[in-house]
N, CA, C and O atoms as a CHARMM CRD file, in Angstrom:
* protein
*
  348
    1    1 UNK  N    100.52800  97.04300 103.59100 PROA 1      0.00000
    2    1 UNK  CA    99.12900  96.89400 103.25600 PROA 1      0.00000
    3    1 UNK  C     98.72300  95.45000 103.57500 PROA 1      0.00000
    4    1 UNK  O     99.47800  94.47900 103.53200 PROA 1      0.00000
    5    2 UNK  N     97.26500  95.44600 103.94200 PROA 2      0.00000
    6    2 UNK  CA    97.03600  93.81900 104.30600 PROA 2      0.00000
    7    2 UNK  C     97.09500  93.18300 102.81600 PROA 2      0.00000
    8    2 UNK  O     96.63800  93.50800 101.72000 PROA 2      0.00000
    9    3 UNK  N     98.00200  91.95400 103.39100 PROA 3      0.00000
   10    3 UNK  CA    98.04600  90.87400 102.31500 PROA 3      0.00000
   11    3 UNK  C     99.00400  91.00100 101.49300 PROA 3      0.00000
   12    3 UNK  O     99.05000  90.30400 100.47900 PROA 3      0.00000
   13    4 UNK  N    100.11400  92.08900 101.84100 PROA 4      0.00000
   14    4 UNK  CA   101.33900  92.23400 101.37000 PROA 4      0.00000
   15    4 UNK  C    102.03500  92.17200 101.71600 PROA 4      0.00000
   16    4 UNK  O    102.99100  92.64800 101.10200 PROA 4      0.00000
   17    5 UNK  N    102.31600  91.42500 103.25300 PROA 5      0.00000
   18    5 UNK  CA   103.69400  91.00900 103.95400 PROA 5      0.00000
   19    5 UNK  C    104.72400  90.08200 103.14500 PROA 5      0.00000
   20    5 UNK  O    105.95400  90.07100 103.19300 PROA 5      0.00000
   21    6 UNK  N    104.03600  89.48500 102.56000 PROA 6      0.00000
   22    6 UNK  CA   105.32000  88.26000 102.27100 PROA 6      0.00000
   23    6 UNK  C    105.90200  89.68300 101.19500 PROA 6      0.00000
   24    6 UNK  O    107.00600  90.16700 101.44600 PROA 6      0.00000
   25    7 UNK  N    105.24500  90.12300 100.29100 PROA 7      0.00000
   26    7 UNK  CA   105.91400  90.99700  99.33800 PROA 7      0.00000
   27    7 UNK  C    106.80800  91.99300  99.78600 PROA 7      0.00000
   28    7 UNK  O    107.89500  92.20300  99.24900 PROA 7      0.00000
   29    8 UNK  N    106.38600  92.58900 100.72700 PROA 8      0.00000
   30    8 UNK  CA   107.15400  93.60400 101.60200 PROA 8      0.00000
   31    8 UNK  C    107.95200  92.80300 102.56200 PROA 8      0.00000
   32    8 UNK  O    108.21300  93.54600 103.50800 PROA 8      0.00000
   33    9 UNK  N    108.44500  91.65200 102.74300 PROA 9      0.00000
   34    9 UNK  CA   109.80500  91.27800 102.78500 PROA 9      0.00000
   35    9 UNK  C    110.04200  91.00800 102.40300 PROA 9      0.00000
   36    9 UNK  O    110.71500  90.26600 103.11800 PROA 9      0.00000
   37   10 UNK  N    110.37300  90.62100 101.04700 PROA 10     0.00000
   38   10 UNK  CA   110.70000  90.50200  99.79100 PROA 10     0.00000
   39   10 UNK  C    111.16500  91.88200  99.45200 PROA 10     0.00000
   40   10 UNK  O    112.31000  91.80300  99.00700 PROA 10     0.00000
   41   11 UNK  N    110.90100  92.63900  99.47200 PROA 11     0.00000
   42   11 UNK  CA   111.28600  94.04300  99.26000 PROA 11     0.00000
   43   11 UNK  C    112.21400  94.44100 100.27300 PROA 11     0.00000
   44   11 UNK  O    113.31300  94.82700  99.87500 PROA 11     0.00000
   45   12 UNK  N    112.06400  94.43000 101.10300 PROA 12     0.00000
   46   12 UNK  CA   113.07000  94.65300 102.41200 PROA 12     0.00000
   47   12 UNK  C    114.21800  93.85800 101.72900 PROA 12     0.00000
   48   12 UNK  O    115.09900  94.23500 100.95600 PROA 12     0.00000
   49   13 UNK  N    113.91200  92.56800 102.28800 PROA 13     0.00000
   50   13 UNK  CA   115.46300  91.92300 101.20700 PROA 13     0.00000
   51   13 UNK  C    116.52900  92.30400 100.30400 PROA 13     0.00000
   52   13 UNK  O    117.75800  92.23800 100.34000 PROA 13     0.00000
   53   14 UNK  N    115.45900  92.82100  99.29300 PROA 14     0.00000
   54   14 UNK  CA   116.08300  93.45600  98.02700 PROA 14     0.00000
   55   14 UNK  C    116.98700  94.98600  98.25300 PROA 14     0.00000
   56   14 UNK  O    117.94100  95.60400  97.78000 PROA 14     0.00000
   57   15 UNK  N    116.16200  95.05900  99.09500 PROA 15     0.00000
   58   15 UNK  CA   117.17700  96.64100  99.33200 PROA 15     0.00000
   59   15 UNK  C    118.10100  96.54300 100.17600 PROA 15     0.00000
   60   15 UNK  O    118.36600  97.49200 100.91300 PROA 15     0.00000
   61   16 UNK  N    118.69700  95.50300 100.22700 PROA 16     0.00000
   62   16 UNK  CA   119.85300  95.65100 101.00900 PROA 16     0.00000
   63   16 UNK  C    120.77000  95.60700  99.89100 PROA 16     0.00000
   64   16 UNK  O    121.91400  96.06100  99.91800 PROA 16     0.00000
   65   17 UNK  N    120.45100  95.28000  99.32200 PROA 17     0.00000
   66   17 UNK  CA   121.67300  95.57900  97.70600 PROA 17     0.00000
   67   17 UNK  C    122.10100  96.89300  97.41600 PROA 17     0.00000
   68   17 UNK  O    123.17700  97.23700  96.92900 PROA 17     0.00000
   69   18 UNK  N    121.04500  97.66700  97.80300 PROA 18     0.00000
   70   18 UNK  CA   121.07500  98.98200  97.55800 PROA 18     0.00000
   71   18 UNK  C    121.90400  99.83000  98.35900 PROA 18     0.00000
   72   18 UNK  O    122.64600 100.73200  97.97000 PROA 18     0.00000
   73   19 UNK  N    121.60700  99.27800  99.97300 PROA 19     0.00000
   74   19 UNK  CA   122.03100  99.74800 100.62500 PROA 19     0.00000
   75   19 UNK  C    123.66500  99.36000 100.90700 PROA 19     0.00000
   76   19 UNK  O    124.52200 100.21200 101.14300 PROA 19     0.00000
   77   20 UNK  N    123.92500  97.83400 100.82800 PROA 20     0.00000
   78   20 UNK  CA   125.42600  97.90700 100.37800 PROA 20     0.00000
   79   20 UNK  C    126.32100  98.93900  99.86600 PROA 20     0.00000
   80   20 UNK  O    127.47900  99.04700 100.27000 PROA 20     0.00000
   81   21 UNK  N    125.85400  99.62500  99.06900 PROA 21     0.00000
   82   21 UNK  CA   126.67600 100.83000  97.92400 PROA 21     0.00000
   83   21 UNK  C    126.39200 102.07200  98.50600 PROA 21     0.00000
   84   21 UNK  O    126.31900 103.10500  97.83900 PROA 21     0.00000
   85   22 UNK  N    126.17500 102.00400 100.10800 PROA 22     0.00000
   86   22 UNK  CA   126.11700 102.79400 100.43600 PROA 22     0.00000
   87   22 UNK  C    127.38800 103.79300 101.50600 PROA 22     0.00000
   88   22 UNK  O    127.14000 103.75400 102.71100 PROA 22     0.00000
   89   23 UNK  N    128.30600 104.39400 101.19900 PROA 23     0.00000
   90   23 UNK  CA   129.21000 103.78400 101.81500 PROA 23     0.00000
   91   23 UNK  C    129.12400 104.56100 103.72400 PROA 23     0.00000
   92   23 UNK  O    129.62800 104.16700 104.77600 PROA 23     0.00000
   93   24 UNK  N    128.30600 105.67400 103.41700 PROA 24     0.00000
   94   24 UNK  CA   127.38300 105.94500 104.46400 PROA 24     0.00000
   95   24 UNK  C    126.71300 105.75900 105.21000 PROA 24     0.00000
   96   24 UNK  O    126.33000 106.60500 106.01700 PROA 24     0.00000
   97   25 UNK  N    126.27900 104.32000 105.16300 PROA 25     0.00000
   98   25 UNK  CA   125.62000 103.67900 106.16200 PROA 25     0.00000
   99   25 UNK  C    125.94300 102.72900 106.79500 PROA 25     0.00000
  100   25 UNK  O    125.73500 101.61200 106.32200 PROA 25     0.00000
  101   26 UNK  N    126.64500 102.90500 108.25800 PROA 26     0.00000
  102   26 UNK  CA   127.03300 102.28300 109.24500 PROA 26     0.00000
  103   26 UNK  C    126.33200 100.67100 109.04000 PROA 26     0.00000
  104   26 UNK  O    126.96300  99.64000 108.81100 PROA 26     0.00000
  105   27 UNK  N    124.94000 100.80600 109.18900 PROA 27     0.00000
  106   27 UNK  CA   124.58300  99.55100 109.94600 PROA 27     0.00000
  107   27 UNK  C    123.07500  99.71100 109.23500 PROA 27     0.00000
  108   27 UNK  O    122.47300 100.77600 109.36600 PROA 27     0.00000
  109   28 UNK  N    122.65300  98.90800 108.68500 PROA 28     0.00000
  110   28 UNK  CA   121.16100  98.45800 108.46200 PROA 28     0.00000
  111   28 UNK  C    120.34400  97.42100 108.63200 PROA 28     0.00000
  112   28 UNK  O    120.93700  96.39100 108.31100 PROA 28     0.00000
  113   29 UNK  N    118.96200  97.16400 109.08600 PROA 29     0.00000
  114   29 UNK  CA   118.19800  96.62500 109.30300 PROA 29     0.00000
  115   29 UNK  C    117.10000  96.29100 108.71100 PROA 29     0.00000
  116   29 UNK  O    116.37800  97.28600 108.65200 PROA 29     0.00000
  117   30 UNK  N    116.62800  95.41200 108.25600 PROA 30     0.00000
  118   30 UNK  CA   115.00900  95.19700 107.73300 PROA 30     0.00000
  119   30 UNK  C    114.40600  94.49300 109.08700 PROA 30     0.00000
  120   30 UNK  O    115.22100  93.68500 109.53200 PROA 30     0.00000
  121   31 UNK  N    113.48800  94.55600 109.68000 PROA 31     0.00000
  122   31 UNK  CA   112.98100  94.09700 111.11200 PROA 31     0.00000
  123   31 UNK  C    111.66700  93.81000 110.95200 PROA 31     0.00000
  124   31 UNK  O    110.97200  94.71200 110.48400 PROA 31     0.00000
  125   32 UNK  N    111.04500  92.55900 111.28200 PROA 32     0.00000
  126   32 UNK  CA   109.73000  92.57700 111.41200 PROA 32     0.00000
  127   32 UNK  C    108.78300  92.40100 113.13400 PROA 32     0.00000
  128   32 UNK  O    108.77500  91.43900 113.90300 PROA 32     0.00000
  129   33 UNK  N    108.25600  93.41400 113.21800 PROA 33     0.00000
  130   33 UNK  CA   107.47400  93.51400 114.93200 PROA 33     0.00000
  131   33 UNK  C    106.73000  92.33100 114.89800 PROA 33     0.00000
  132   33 UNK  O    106.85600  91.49300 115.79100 PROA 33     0.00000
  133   34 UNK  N    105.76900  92.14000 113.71100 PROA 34     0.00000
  134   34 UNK  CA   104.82200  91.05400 114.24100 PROA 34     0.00000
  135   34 UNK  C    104.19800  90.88900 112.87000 PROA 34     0.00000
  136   34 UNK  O    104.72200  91.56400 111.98400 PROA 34     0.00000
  137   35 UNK  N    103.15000  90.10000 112.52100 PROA 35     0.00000
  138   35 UNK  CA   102.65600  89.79300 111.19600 PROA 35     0.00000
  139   35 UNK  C    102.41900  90.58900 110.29100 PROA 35     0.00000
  140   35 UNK  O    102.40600  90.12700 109.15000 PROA 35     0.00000
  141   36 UNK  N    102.22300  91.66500 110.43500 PROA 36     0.00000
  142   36 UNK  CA   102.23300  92.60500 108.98600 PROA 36     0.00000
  143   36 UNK  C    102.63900  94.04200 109.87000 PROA 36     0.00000
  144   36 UNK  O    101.95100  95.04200 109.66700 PROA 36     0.00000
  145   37 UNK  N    103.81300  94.10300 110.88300 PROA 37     0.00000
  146   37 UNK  CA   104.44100  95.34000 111.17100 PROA 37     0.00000
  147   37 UNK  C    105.82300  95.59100 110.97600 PROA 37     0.00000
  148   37 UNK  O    106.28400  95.53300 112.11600 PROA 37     0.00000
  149   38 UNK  N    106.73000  95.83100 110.20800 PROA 38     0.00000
  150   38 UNK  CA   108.20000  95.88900 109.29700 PROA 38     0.00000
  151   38 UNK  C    108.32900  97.21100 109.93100 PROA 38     0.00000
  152   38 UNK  O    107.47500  97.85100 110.54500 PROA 38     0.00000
  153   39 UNK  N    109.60300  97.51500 109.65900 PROA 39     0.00000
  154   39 UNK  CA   110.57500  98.79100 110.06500 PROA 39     0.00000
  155   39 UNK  C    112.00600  98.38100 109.86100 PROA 39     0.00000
  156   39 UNK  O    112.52500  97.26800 109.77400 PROA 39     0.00000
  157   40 UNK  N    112.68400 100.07400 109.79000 PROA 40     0.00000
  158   40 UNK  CA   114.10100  99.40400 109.54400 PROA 40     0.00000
  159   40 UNK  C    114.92000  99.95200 110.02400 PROA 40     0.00000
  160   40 UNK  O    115.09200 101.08100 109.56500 PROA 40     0.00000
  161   41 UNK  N    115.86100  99.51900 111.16100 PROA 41     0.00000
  162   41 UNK  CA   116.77800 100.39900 111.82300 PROA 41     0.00000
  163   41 UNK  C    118.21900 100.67400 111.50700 PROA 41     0.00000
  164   41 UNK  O    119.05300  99.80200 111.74900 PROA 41     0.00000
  165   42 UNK  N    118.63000 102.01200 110.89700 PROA 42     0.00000
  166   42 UNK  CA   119.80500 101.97000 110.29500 PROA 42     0.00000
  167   42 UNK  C    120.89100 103.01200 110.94600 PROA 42     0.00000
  168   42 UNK  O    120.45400 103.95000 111.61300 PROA 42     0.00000
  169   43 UNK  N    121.78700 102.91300 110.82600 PROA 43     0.00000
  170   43 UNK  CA   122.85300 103.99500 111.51500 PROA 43     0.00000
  171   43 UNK  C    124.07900 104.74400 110.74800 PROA 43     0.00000
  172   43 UNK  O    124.79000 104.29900 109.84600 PROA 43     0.00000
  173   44 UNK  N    124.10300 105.74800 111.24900 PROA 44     0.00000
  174   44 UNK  CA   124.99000 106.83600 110.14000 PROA 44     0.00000
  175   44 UNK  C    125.92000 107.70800 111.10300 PROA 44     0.00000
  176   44 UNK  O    125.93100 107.89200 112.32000 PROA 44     0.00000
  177   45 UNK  N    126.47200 108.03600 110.34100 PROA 45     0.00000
  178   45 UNK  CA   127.97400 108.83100 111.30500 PROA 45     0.00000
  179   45 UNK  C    127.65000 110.40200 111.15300 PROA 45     0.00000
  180   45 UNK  O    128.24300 111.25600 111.81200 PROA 45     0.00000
  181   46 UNK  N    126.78600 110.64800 110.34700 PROA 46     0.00000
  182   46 UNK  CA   126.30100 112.16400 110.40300 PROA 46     0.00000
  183   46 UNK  C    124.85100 112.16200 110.04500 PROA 46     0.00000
  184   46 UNK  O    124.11000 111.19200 109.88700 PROA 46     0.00000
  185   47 UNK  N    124.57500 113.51800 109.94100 PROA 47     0.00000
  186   47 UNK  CA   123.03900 113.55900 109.39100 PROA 47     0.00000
  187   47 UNK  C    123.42100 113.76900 107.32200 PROA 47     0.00000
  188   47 UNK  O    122.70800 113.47000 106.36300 PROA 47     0.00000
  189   48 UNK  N    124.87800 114.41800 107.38100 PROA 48     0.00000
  190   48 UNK  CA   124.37600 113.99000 106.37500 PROA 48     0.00000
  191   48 UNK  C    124.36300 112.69000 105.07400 PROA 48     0.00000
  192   48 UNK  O    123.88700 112.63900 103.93900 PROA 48     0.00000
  193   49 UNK  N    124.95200 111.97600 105.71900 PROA 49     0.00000
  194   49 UNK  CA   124.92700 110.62200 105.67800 PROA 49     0.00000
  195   49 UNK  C    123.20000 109.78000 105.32700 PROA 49     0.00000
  196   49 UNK  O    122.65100 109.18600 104.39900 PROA 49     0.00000
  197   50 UNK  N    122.84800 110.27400 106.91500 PROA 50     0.00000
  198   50 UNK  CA   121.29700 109.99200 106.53600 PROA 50     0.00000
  199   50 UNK  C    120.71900 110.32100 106.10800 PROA 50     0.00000
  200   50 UNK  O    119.60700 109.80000 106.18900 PROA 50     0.00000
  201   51 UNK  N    120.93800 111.70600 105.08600 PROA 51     0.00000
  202   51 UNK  CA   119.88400 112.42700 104.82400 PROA 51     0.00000
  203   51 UNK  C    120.21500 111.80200 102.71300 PROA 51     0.00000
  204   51 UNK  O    119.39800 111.95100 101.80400 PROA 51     0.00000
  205   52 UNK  N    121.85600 111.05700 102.57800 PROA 52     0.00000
  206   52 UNK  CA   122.30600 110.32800 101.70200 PROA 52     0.00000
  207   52 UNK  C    121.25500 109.49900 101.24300 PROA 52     0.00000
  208   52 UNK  O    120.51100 109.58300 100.26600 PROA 52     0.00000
  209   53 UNK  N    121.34800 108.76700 102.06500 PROA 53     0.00000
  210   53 UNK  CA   120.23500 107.58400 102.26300 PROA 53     0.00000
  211   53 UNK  C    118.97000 107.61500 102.08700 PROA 53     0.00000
  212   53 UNK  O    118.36900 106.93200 101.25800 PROA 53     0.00000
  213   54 UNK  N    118.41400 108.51200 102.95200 PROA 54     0.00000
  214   54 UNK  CA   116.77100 108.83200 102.37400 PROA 54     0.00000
  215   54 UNK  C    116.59900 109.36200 100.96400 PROA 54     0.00000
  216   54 UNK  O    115.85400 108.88900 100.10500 PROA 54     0.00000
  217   55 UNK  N    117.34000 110.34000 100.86100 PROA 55     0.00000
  218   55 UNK  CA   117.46400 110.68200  99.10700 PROA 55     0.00000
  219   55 UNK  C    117.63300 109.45100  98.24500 PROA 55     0.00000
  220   55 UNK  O    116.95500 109.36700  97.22100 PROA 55     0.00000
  221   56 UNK  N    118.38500 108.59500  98.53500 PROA 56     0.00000
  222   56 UNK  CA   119.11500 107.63000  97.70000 PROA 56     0.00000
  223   56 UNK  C    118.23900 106.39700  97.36600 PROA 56     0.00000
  224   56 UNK  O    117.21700 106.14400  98.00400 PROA 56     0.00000
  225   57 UNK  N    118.72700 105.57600  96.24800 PROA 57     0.00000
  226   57 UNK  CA   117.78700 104.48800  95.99300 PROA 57     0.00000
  227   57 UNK  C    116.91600 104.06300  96.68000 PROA 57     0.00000
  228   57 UNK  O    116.00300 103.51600  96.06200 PROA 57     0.00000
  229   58 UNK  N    116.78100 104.12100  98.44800 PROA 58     0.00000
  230   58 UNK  CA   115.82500 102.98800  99.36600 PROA 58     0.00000
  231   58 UNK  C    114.61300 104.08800  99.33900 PROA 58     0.00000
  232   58 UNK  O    113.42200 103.77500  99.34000 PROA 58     0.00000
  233   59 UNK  N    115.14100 105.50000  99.31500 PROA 59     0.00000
  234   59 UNK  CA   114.15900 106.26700  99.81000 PROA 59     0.00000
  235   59 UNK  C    113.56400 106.43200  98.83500 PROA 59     0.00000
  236   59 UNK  O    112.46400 106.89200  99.13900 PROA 59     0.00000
  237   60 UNK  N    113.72700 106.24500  97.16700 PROA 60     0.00000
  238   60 UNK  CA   112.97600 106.28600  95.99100 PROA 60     0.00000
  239   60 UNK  C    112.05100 104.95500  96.14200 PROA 60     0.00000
  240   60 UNK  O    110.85700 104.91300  95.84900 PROA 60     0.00000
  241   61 UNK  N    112.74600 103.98400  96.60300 PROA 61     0.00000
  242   61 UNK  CA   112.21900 102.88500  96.25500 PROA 61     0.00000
  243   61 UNK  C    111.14400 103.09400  97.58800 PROA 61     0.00000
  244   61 UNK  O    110.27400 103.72200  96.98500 PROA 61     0.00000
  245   62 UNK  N    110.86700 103.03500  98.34300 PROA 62     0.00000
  246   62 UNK  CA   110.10400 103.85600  99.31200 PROA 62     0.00000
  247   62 UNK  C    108.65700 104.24200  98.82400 PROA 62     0.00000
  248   62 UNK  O    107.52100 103.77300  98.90500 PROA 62     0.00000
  249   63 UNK  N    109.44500 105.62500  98.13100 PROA 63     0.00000
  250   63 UNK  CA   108.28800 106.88800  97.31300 PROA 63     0.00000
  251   63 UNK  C    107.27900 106.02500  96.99200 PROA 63     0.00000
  252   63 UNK  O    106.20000 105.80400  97.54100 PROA 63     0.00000
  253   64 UNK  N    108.17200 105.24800  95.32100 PROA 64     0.00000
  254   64 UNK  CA   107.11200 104.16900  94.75700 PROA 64     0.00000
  255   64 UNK  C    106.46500 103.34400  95.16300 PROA 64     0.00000
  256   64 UNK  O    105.65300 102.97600  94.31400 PROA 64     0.00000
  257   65 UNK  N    106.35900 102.57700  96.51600 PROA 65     0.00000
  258   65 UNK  CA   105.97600 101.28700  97.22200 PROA 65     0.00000
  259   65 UNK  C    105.00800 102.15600  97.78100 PROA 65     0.00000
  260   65 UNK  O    103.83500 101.82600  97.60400 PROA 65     0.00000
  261   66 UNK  N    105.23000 103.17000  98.40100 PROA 66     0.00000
  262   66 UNK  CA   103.98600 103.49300  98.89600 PROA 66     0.00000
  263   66 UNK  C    102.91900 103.72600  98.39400 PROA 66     0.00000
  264   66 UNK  O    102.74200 104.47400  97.43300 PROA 66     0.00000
  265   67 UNK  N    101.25100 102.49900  99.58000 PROA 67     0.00000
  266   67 UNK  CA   100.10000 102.74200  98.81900 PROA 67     0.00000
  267   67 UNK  C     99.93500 101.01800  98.25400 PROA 67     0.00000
  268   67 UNK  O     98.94000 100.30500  98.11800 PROA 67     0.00000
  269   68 UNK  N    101.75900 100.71600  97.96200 PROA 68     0.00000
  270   68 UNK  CA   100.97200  99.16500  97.14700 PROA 68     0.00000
  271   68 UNK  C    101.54500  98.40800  98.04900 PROA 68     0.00000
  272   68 UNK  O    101.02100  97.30300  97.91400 PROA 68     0.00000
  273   69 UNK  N    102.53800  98.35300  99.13200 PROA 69     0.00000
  274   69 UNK  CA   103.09900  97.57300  99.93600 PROA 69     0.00000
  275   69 UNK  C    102.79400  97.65000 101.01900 PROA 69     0.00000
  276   69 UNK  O    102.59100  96.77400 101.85900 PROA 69     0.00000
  277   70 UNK  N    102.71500  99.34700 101.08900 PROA 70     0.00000
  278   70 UNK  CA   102.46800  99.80600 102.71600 PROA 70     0.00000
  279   70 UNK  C    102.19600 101.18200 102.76700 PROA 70     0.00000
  280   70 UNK  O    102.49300 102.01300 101.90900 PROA 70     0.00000
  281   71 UNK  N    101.55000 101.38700 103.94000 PROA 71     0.00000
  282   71 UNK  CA   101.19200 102.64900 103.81900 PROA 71     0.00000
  283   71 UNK  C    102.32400 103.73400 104.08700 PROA 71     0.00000
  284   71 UNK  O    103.51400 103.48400 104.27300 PROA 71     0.00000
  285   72 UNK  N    101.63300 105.17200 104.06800 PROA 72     0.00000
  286   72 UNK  CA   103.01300 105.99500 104.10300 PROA 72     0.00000
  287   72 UNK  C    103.61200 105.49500 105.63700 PROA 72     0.00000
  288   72 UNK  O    103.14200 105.08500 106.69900 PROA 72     0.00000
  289   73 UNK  N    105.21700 105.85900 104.93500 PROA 73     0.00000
  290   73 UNK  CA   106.33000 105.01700 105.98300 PROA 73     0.00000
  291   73 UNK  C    106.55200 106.48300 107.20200 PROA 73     0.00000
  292   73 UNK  O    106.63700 107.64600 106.80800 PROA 73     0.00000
  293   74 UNK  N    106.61000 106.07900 108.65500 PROA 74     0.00000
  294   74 UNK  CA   107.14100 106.86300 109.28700 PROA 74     0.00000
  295   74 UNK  C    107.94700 107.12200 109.58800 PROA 74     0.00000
  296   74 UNK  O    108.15600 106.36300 110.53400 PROA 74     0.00000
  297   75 UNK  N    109.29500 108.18400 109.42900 PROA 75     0.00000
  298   75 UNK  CA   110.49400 108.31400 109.62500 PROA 75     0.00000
  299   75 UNK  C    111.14400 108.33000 110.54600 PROA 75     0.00000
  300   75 UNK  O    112.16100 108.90400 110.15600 PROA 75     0.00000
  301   76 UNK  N    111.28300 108.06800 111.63000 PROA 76     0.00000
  302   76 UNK  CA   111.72700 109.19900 112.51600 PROA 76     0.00000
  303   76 UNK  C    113.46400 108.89400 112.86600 PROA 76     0.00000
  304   76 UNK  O    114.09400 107.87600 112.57800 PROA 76     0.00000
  305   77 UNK  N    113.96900 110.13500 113.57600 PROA 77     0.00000
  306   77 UNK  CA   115.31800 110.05200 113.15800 PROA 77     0.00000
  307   77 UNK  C    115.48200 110.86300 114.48000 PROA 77     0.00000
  308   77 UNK  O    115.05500 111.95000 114.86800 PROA 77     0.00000
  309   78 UNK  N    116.48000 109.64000 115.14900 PROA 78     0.00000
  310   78 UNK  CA   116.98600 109.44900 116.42100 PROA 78     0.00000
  311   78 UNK  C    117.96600 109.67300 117.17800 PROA 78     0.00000
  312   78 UNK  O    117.82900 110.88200 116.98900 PROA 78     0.00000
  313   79 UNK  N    118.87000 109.62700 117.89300 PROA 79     0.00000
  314   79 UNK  CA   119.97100 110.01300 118.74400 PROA 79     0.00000
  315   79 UNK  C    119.98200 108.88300 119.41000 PROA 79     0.00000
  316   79 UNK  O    118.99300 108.29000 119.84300 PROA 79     0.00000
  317   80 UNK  N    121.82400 108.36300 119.56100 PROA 80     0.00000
  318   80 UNK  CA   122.10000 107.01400 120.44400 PROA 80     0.00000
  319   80 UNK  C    122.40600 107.64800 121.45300 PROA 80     0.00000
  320   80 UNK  O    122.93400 108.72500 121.17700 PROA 80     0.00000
  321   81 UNK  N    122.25200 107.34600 123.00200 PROA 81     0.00000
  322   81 UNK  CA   122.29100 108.01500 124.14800 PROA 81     0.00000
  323   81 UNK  C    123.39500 107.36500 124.73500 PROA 81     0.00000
  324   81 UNK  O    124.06300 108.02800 125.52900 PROA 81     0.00000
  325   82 UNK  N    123.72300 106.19500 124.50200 PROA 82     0.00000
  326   82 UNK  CA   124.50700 104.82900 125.19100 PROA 82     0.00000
  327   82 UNK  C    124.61600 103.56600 124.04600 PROA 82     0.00000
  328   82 UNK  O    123.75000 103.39900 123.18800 PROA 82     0.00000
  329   83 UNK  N    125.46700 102.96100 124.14100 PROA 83     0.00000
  330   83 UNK  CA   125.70400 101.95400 123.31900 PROA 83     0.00000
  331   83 UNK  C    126.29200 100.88900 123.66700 PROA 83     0.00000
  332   83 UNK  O    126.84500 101.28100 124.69500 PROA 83     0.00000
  333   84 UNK  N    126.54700  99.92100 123.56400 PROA 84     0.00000
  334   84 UNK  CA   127.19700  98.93800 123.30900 PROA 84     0.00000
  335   84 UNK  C    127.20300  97.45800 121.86400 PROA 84     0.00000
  336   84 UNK  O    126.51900  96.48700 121.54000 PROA 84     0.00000
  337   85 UNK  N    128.41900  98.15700 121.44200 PROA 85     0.00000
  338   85 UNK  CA   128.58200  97.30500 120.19500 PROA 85     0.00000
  339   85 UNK  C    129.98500  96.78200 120.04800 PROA 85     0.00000
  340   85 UNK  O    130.74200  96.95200 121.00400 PROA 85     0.00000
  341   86 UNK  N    130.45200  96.13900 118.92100 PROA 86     0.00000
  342   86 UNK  CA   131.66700  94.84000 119.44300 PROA 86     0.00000
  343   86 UNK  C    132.83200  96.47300 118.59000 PROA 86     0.00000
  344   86 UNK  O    132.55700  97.39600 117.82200 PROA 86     0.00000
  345   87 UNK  N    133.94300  96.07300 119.22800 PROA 87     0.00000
  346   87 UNK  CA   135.43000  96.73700 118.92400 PROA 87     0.00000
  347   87 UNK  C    135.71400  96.37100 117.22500 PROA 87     0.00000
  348   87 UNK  O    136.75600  96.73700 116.68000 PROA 87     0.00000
């Protein structure tokens, strides 16, 4: 929402605590595009892993934020085609 960036990374931040205890989730991201555009890119070894995750604390914490941080969040859920990442 305008005028809630600094808060909504501040929030991003915080949920990486969450996401720590996750033991399902490969790899996470809080990312910011540009002055008030955030997203978060995360990676999982199954769907149902990710589907862990969205259920789980970030995706509650999510539910509630939406409306006062940001508007509804868009999900979308992807396939790696090619990669390169370290051994």
């Amino acid at each position: 929402m305008p005028g809630k960036e600094t808060e909504l990374a501040d929030f991003l931040g915080q949920a990486r605590s969450i996401v720590m205890e996750e033991p399902g989730t490969i790899a996470w991201f809080a990312i910011q595009f540009g002055p008030s555009t955030f997203g978060v890119y995360d990676v999982f070894p199954d769907d149902e892993a990710r589907d862990a995750h969205l259920a789980g604390g970030v995706g509650q914490a999510l539910g509630s934020n939406t409306g006062v941080l940001f508007s509804e969040p868009v999900i979308e859920k992807i396939d790696i085609l090619a990669d390169k990442i370290p051994a």
